[in-house]
N, C-alpha and C positions, 0 to 999 in steps of 0.2 A: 506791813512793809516787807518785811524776812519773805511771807509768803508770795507776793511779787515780784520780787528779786531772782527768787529761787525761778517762779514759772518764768520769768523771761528769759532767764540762763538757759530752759529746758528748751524753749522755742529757738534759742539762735543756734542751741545745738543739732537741734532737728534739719534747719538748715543748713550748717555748716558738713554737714554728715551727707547731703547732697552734691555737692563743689567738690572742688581739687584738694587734694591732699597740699600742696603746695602754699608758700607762704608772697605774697608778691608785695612788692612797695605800695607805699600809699600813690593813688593816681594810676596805675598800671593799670592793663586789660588785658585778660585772660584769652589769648587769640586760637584757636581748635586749628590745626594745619589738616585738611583734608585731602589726600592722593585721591586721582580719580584714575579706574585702571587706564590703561595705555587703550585703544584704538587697535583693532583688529590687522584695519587699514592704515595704520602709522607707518611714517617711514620710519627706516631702519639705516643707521651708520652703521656700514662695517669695513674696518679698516683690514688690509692687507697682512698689516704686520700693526700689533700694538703697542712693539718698543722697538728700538734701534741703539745698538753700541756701534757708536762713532770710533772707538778704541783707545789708544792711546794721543795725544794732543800733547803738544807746547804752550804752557800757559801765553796768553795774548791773542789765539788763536779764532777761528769764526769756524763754527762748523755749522754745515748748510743739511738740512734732509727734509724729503716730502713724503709726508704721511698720504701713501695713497685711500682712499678708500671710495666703496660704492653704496649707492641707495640700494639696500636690498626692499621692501618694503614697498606698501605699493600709492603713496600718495607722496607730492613732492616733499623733499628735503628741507630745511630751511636753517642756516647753523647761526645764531643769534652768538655765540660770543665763543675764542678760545683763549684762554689764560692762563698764563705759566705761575710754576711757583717762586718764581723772580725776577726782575727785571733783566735779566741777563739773557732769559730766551723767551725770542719774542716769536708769536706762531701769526700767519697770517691766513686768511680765512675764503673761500669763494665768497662772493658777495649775492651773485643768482643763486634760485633755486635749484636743487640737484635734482633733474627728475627719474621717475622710478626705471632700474636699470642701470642709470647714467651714473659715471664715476668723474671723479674731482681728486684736487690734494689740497694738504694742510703744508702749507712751506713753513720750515722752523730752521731758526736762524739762531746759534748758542753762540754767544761772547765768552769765552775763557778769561776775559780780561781779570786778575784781584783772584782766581778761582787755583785750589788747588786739592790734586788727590783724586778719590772717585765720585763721580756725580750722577744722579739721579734726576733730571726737574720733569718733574708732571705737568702734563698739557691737557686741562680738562676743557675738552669742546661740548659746548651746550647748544642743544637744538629742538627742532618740533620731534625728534625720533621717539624710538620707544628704542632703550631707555632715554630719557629726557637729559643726558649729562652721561659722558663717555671719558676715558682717561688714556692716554698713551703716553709711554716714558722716553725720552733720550737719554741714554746713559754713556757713559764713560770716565777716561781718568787725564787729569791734566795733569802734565810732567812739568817741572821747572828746568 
């Protein structure tokens, strides 16, 4: 019996020594995230300017700016989502393709409403480009 125990210990060891070091919950699956490189021919976001200070503000205040940017890259554009890091600035997006050469803007719209001091929100636009997900900051500071 001892000698069975022992050899089946050695066999799950054998396989566990294959697998992830990692411990997961019962029912989980171990999922491999695969990057496949970028496309020679990917388009390309490239923005004019990657951040803007708006400056100083009165709390309450809207501040308006457009992220210019062009397809460098030589196959269309396609920008699938932009998202702030809060509801307070909201970015709005082309909805057509950008095609190569062609330039567009990202309109972003900051609410100061509730906000005070210096601010930073990140606008990550995500698209077919290469890189696949791009970041551009509005900064500034709201006065009371």
């Amino acid at each position: 019996m001892m000698a069975l125990a022992l050899s089946s210990c050695q066999q799950n060891e054998s396989k566990t020594n294959n697998a992830s070091a990692s411990v997961l919950p019962a029912g989980s699956e171990l999922v491999e995230t695969v990057h496949t490189p970028a496309s020679p021919d990917a388009a390309v976001l490239s923005f004019e300017k990657s951040s803007h200070d708006f400056g100083k503000i009165k709390a309450g205040e809207k501040v308006h700016y457009d992220f210019n940017f062009t397809n460098t890259g030589k196959t269309p554009l396609i920008i699938s989502s932009a998202t702030a890091t809060c509801g307070c600035t909201v970015p709005e997006t082309p909805k057509e393709p950008i095609k190569p050469g062609e330039s567009s803007v990202i309109k972003v719209i900051f609410d100061s409403t509730g906000k005070s001091g210096l601010q930073d929100k990140v606008i990550t636009v995500a698209s077919n480009g290469n890189p696949p997900s791009v970041e551009v900051h509005l900064t500034g500071e709201v006065t009371n």
